[in-house]
C-alpha positions as CSV (number, residue, x, y, z in Angstrom):
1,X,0.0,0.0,0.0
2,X,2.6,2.5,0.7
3,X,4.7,1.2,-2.2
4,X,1.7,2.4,-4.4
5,X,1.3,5.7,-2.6
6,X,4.5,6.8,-3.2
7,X,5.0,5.8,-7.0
8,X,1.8,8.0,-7.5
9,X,3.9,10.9,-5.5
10,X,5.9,10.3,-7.9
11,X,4.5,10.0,-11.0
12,X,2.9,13.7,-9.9
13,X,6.4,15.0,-8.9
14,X,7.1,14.1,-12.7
15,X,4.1,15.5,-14.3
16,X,5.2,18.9,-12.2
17,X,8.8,18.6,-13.4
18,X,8.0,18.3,-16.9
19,X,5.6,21.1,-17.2
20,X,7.7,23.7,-15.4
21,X,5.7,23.4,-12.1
22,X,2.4,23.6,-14.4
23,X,-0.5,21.4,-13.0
24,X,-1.0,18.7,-15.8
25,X,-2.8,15.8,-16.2
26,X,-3.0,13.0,-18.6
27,X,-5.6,12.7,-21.0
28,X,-6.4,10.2,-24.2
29,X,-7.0,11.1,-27.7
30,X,-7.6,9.3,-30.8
31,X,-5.7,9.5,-33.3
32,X,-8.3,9.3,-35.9
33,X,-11.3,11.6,-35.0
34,X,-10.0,13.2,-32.2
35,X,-12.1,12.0,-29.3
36,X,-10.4,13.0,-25.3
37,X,-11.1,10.4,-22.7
38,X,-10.1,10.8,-19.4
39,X,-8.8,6.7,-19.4
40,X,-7.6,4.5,-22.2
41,X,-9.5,2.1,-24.2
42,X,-9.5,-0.2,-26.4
43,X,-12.0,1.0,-28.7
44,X,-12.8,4.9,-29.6
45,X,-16.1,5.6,-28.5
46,X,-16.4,8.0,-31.5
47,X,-15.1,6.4,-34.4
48,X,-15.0,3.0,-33.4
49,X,-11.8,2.2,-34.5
50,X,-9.7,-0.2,-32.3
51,X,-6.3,0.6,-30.7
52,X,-6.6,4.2,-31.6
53,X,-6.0,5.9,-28.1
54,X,-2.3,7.3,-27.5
55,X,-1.5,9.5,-24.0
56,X,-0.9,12.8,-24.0
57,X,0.1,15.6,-21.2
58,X,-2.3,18.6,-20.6
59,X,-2.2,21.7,-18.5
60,X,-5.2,21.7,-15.9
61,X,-4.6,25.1,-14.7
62,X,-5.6,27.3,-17.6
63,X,-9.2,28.3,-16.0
64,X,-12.7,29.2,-18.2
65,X,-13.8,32.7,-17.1
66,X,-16.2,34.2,-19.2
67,X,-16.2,38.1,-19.5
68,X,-19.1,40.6,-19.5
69,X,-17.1,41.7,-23.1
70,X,-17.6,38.0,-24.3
71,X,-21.3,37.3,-22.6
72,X,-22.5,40.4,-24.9
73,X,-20.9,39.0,-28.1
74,X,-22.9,35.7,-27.6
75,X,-26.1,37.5,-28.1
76,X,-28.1,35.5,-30.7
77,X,-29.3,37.1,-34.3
78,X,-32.4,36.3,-36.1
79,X,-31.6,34.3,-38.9
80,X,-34.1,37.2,-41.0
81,X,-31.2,39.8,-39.6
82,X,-28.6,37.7,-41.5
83,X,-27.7,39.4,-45.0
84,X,-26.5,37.8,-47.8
85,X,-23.9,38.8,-50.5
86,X,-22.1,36.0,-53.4
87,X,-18.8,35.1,-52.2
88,X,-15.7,36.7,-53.6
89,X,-13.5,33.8,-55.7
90,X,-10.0,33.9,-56.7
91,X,-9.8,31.8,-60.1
92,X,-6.5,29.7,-59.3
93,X,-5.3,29.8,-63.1
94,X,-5.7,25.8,-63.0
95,X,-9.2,25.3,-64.6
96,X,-9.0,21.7,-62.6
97,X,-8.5,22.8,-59.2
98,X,-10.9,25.8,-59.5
99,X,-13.3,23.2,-60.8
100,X,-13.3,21.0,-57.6
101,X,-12.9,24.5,-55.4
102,X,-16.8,25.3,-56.8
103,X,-15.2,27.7,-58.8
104,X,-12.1,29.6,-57.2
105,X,-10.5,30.4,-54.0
106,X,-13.3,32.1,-51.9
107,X,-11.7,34.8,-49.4
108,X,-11.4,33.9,-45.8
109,X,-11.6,30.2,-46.5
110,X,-9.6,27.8,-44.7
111,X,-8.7,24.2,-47.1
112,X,-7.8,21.0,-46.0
113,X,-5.3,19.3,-49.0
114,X,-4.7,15.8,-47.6
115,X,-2.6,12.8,-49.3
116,X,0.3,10.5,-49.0
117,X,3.7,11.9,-48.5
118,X,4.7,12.1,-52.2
119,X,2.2,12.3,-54.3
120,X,2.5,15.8,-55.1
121,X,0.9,18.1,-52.8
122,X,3.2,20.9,-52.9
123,X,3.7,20.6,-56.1
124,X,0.2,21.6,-57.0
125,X,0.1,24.6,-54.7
126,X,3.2,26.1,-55.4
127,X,2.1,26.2,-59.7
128,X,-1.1,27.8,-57.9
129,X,1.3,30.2,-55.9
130,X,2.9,30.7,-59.3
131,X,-0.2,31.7,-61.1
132,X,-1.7,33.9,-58.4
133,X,1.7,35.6,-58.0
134,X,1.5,37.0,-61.5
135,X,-1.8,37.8,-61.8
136,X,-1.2,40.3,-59.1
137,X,-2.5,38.6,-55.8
138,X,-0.1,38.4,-52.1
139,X,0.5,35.0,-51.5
140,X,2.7,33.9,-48.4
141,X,4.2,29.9,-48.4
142,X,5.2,28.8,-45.0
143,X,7.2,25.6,-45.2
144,X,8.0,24.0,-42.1
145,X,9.6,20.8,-43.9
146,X,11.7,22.1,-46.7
147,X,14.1,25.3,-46.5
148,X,14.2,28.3,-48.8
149,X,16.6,26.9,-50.8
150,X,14.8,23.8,-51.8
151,X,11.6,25.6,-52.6
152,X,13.4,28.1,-55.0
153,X,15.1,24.4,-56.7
154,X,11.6,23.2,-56.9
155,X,10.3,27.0,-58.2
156,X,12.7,27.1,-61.5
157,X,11.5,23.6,-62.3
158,X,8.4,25.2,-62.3
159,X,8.7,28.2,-63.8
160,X,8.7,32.1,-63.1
161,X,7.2,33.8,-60.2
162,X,5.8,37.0,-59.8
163,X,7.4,39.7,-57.0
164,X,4.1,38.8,-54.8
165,X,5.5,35.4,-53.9
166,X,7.0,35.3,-50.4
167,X,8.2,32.2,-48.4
168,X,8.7,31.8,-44.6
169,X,10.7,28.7,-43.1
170,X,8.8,28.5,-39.6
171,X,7.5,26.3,-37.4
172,X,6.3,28.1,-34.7
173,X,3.0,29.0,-34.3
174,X,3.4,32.4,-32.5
175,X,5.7,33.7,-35.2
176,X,3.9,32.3,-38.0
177,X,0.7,34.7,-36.5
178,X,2.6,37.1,-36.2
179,X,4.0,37.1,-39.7
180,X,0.3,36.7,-41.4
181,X,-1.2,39.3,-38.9
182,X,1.5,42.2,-40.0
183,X,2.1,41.5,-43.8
184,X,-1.4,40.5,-44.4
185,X,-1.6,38.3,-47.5
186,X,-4.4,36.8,-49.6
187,X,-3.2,33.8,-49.7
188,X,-1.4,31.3,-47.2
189,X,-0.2,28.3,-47.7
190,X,1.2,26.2,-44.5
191,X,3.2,23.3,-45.8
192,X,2.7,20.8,-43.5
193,X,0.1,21.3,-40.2
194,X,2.3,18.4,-38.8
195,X,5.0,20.3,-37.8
196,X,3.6,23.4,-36.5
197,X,4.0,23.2,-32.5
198,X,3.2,25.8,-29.7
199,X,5.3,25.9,-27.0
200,X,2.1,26.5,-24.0
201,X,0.4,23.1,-25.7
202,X,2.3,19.7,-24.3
203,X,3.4,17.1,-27.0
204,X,5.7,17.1,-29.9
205,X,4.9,18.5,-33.2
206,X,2.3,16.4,-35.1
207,X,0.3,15.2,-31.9
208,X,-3.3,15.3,-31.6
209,X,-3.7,18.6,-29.4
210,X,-0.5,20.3,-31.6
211,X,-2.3,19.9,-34.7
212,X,-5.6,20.5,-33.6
213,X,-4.3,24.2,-31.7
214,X,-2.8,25.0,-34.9
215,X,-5.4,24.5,-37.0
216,X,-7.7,26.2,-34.8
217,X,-5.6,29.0,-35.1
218,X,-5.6,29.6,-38.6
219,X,-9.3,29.0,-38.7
220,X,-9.5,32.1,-36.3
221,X,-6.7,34.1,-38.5
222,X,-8.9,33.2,-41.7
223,X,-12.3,34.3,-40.8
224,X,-11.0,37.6,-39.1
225,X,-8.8,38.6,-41.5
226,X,-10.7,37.7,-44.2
227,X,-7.1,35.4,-45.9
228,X,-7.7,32.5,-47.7
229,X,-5.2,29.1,-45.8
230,X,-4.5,26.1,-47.4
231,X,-3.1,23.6,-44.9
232,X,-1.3,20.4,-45.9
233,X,-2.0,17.0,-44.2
234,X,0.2,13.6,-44.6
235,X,-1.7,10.6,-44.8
236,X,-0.1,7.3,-44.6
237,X,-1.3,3.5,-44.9
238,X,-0.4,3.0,-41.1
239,X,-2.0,6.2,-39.8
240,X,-0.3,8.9,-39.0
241,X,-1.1,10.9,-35.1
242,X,-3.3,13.4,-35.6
243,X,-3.9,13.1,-39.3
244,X,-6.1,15.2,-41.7
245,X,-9.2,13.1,-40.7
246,X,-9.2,15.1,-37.4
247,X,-9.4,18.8,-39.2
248,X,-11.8,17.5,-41.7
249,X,-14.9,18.8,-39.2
250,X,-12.8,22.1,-38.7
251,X,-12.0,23.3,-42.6
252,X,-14.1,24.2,-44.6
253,X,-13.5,22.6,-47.8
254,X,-11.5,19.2,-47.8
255,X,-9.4,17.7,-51.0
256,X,-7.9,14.7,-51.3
257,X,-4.9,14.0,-53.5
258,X,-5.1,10.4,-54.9
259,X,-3.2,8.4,-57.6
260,X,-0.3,6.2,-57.4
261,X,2.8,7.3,-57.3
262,X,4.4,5.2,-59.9
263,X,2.1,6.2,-62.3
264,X,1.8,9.5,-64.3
265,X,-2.1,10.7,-63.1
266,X,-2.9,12.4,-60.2
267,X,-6.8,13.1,-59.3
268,X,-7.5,15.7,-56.7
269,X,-10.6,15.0,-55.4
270,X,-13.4,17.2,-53.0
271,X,-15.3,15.1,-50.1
272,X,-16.3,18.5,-48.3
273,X,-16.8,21.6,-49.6
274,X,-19.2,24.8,-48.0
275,X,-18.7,26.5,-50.9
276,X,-19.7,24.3,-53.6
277,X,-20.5,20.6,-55.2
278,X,-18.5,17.7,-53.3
279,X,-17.2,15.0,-55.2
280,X,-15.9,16.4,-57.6
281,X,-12.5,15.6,-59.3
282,X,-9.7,17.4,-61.2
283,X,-7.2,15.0,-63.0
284,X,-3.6,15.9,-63.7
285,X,-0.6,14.5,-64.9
286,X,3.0,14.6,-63.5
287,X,5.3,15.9,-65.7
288,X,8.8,16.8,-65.4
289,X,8.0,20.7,-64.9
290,X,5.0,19.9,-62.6
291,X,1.6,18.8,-63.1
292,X,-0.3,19.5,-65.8
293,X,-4.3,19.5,-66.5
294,X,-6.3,16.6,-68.0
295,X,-8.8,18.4,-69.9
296,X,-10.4,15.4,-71.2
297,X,-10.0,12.6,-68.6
298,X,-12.4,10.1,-70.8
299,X,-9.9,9.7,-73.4
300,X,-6.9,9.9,-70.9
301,X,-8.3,6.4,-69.6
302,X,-9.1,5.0,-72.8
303,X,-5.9,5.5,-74.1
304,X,-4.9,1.7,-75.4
305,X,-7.6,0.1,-75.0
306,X,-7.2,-2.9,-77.2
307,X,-9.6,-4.0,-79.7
308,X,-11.7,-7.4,-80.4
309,X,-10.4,-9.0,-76.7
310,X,-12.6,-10.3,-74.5
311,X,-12.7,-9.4,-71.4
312,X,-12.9,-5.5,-71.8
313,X,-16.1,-3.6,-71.5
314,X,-16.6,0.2,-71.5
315,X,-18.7,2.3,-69.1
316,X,-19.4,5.1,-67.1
317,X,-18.8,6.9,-63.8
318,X,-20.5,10.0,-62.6
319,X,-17.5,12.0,-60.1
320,X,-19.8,14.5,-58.7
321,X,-21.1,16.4,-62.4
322,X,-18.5,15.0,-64.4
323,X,-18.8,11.7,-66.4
324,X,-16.1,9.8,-66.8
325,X,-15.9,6.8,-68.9
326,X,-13.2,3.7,-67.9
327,X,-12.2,0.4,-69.4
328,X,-13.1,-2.9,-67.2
329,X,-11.2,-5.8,-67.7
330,X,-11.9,-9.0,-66.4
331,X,-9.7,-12.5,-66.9
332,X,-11.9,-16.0,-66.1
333,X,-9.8,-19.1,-66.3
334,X,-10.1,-22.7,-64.2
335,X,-8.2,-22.8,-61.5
336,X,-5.5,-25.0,-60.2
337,X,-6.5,-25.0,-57.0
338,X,-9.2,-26.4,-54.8
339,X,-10.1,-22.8,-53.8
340,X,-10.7,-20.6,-56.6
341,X,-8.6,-17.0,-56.2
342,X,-10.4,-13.5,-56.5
343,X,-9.2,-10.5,-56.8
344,X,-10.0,-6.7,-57.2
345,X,-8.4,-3.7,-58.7
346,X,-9.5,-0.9,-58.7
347,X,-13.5,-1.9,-57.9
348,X,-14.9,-2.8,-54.7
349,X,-14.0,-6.6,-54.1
350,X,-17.1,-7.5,-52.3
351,X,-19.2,-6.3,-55.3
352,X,-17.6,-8.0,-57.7
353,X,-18.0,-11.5,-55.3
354,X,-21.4,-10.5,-55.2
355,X,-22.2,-9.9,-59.3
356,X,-20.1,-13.6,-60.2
357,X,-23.0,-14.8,-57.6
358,X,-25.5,-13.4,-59.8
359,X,-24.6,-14.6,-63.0
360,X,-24.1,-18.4,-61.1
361,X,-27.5,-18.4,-60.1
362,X,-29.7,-16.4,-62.3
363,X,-27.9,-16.8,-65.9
364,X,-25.8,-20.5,-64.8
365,X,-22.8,-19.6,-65.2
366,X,-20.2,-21.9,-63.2
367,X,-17.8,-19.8,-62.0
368,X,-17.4,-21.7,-58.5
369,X,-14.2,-23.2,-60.2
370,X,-12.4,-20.4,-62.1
371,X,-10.7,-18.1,-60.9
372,X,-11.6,-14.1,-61.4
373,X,-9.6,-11.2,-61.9
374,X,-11.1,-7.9,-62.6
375,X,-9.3,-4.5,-63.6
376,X,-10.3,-1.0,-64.1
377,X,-8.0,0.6,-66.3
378,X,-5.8,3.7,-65.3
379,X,-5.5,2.6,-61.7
380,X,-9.4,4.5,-61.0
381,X,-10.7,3.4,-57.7
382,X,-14.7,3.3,-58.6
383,X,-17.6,2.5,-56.0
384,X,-20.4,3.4,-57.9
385,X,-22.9,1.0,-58.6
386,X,-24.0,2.4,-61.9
387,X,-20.4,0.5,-62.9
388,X,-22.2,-2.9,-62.5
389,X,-23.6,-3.8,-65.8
390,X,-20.0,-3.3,-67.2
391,X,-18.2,-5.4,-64.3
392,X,-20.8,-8.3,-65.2
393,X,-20.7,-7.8,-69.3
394,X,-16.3,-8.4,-68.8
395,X,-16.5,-11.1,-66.9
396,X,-19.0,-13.1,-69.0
397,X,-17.2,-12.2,-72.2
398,X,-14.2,-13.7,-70.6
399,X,-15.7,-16.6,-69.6
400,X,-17.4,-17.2,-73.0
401,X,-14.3,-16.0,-75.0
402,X,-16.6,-13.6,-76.8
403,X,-15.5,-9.9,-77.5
404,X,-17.8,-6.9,-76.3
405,X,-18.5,-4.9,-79.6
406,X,-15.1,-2.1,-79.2
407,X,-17.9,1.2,-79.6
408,X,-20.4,0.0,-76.6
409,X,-21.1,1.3,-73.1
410,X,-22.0,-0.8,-70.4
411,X,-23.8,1.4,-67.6
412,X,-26.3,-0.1,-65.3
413,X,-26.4,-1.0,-61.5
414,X,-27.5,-5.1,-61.0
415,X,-29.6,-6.4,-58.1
416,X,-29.6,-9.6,-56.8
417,X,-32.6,-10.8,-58.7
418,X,-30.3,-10.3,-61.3
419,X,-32.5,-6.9,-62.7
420,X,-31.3,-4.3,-64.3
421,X,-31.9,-0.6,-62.2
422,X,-31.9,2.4,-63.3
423,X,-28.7,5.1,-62.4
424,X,-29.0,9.0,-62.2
425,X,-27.5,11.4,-65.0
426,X,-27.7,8.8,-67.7
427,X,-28.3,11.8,-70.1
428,X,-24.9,13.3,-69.3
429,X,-23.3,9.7,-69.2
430,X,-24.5,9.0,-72.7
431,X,-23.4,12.1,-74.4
432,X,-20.1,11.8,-73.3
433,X,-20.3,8.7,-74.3
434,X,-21.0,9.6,-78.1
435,X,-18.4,12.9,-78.1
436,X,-16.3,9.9,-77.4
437,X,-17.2,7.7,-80.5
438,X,-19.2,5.3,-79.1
439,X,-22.2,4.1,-81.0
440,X,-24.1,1.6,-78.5
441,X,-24.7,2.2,-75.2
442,X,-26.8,-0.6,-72.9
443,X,-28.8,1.0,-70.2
444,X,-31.3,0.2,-68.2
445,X,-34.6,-0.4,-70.2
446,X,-36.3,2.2,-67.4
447,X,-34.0,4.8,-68.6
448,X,-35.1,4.5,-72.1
449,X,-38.7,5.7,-71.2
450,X,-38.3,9.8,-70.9
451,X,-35.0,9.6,-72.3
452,X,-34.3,11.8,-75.5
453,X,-32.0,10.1,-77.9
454,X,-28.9,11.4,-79.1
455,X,-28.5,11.2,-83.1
456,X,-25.6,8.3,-84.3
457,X,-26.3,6.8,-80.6
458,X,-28.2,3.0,-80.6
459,X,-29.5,3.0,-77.2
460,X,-30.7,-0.3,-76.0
461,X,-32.5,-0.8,-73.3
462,X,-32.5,-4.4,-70.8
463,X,-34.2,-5.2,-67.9
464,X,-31.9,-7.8,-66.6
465,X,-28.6,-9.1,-67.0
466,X,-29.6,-12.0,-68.8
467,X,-30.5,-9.7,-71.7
468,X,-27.3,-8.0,-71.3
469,X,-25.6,-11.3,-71.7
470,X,-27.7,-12.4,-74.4
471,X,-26.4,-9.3,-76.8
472,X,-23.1,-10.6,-76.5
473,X,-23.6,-14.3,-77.2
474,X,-25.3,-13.6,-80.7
């Protein structure tokens, strides 16, 4: 008993040490969403995500006292009171990113630009740095990561800058305020979030309570100053402390930089945005002086695409207004195994286990001992199920050996009574489809009923997959 007394005198005596006589006390956060618990646990009781929960140092004595300045401030307003007026935009000068924006920068904004350490983040906001620069606007980059020097190597690759472009290597949160608050820019960029720190918050750089301080900070600096902040987050496959899914409730637009980073594309994408449309997507390609705009993503992914082999159907994706048309490619064969192997690239792997179930039990087809392997071209993660019809259509003219017609589009979502529904936007899907070439498209036959049809388009209409697999067996 008094072993245990006097370790917890001690562990206080440390806690006192360490915050320079401070009172501080130990709280949990999760690294994911944020949540504070006063104890560890095993499972986040806000995300549910297991083993989440890491320790972290607070100071106890900072006290809540609320003024009579502060209790006046808090005085509600009729929501008739509230006036309106369009938000001001700043075009970017990159018609992709100003696409996903909703449009442009919009002043006193604060962006979330999250993605794996790599894949060309800073890349694409210094060209946008570049291009505001000379067309006149004050842009500030603070880099805590990379010095000076490296940014102005990175620059000439780039191109020229105009004499509004100003860098600042800091990592300290005070200074950085203090910088913004006296030169007053339009534009901030903070390059990374990770490694801004304050010394009165415990924890290194890139915990849960640095990152979250930080941001909160420039939250406050963007909506009083009316400055547009940009803030970079690192995401990694193990999950990073603190990482951009924390700030995603605090900013208010949030873009995601996808792509691998052995290929050539890059596709910015928007899953939050106050200010306009979400999901929407601007695709780019790395080059050797940056990235460069994919005005016509459709035929960027077509690119290749073989003709008369089975295996390879056409169809559609809407990402957010934009329709984008991808190759599926699918490769049945008998296994050599007792356990025939599935895989997934690309498409959601327990869809595809689900649409080989269909066509087994509603069209026959034994697949229970061949192996599957389905594809979508360009490295494109797609979820939507308007992608179905196509995923179904490759596989069959795999397993039959029979090659889908080269000018047809697939574009349909499958139920399990092996139906064909009807998708949104099929309008807009089938007129990129015929700006594209195509001739056929297959849709779902309750499409066809309002729809108006576009001249040197066959549209044919099925109600289940059956007929869908019949067109190709002729």
């Amino acid at each position: 008993m008094c072993g245990s007394l006097c370790h917890k005198q001690l562990r206080k005596g440390r806690r006192k040490d360490m915050a320079g006589n401070k009172k501080m006390k130990t709280v949990f956060f999760c690294k994911e969403c944020g949540q504070e618990s006063p104890k560890w646990m095993g499972q986040c009781p806000g995300c549910h995500a297991w083993n989440t929960m890491l320790e972290e140092l607070v100071d106890s004595s900072k006290g809540k006292k609320v003024t009579a300045d502060k209790r006046a401030a808090s005085e509600p307003l009729l929501l008739a009171e509230v006036s309106l007026s369009e938000e001001t935009r700043i075009k970017t000068g990159l018609e992709e990113l100003d696409r996903v924006l909703g449009g442009g920068i919009v002043a006193g904004s604060l962006t979330l630009v999250g993605g794996d350490p790599g894949i060309g983040k800073s890349t694409l906001l210094l060209q946008m740095c570049r291009l505001l620069a000379l067309a006149d606007h004050s842009v500030l980059y603070i880099s805590g990561e990379e010095s000076a020097r490296q940014i102005k190597m990175r620059a000439e690759r780039i191109g020229e800058f105009g004499k509004d472009m100003a860098l600042l290597c800091e990592t300290d949160l005070d200074a950085v305020e203090a910088v913004i608050r006296k030169s007053k820019p339009e534009i901030v960029i903070v390059d990374s979030i990770q490694t801004m720190y304050r010394d009165e918050i415990s924890g290194s750089p890139g915990s849960v309570s640095q990152v979250r301080e930080s941001t909160a900070a420039f939250l406050q600096i963007s909506k009083s100053m009316g400055i547009s902040i940009f803030i970079v987050g690192h995401v990694t496959k193990e999950g990073m402390v603190a990482g951009p899914r924390l700030l995603e409730h605090m900013v208010d637009t949030v873009l995601y930089f996808e792509g691998d980073r052995h290929a050539s594309y890059r596709i910015l994408r928007g899953v939050k945005n106050r200010f306009g449309s979400t999901n929407e997507i601007g695709v780019f390609e790395m080059q050797q002086e940056g990235l460069a705009e994919v005005k016509n993503p459709s035929a960027y992914m077509l690119s290749g695409r073989p003709e008369n082999a089975s295996g390879t159907v056409t169809t559609c994706s809407m990402e957010g207004t934009r329709p984008l048309l991808l190759e599926i490619q699918a490769l049945v064969c008998q296994t050599n195994f007792g356990i025939p192997r599935r895989q997934a690239s690309g498409a959601d792997y327990n869809r595809v286990n689900l649409l080989m179930a269909v066509l087994e039990k509603r069209l026959g087809v034994p697949l229970g001992n061949c192996d599957a392997y389905v594809n979508v071209a360009g490295g494109m993660k797609i979820v939507e199920p308007a992608v179905d019809l196509g995923i179904v259509m490759a596989i069959a003219s795999s397993y039959y050996n029979v090659p889908v017609e080269h000018d047809c589009v697939a574009i349909g979502e499958i139920g399990l009574s092996g139906e064909v529904r009807g998708v949104n936007m099929i309008e807009q899907r089938i007129a990129e489809a015929v700006k594209m070439g195509f001739t056929t498209c297959i849709v779902p036959k309750v499409c066809t009923e309002k729809l108006k049809k576009p001249k040197g388009c066959n549209v044919i209409g099925v109600d289940s997959v059956k007929d869908a697999i019949n067109l190709i067996r002729k």
